[in-house]
N, C-alpha and C positions, 0 to 999 in steps of 0.2 A: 440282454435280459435285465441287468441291473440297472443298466441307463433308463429302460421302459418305464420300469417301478419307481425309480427317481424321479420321472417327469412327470408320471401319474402323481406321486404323493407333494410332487411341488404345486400341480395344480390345483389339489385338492385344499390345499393348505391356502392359496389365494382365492381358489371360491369360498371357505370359511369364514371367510375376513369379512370383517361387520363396514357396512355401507355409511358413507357420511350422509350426518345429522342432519334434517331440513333446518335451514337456518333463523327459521319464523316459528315464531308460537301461537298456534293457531286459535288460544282462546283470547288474545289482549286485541281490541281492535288500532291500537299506536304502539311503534315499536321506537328504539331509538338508534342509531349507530356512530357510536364512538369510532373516531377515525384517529389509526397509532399504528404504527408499524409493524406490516405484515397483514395487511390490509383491516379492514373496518370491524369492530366488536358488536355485533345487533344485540340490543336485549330491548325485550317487549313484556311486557307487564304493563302496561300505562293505559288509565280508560279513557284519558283527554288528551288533546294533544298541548293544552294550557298547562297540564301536570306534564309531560315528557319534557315542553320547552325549561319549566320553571329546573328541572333537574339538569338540563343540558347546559345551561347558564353558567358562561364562563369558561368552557370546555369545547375543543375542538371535538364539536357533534351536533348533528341534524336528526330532525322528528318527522316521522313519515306516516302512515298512514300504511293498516298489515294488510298487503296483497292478499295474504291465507287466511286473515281473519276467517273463521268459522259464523260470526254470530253468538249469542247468548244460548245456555242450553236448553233442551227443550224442556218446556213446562216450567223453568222459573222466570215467565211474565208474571209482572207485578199482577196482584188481584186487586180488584174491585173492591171497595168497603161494601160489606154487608149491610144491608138495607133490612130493617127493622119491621118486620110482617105486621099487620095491622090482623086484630081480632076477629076472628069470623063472629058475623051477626047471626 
């Protein structure tokens, strides 16, 4: 019986366990991955990939383009200037 409860609350304690992180940030469309041991460090913020290289410079790291990029959110497309109504005759 004890053994029972022990393997139920070992399991329970391995389903609890938080899932790893997606390694992409789904709003930056360029990501960069620093390459150091223990394998590669991704970080994405970057909106050009002329801004990711200019950072990468010099440093064992390549600029890629974000698989999970999302896109821009919705509704902030630039607007249109306002166009200036002409007077009812």
């Amino acid at each position: 019986m004890r053994c029972l409860i022990l393997a139920l609350l070992a399991l329970g304690i391995g389903a609890a366990a938080p899932a790893s992180a997606q390694r992409y940030d789904s709003t930056s469309p360029v990501c960069k991955s620093n390459y150091q041991r223990g394998g590669p460090q991704i970080e994405c913020g970057y909106t050009s990939l002329e801004q990711c290289q200019a950072s990468a410079a010099g440093l064992p790291a390549s600029c890629s383009n974000n698989p999970y990029y999302a896109g821009p959110p919705a509704g902030s497309r630039a607007r249109e200037p306002r166009r200036a109504r002409r007077p009812a005759n």
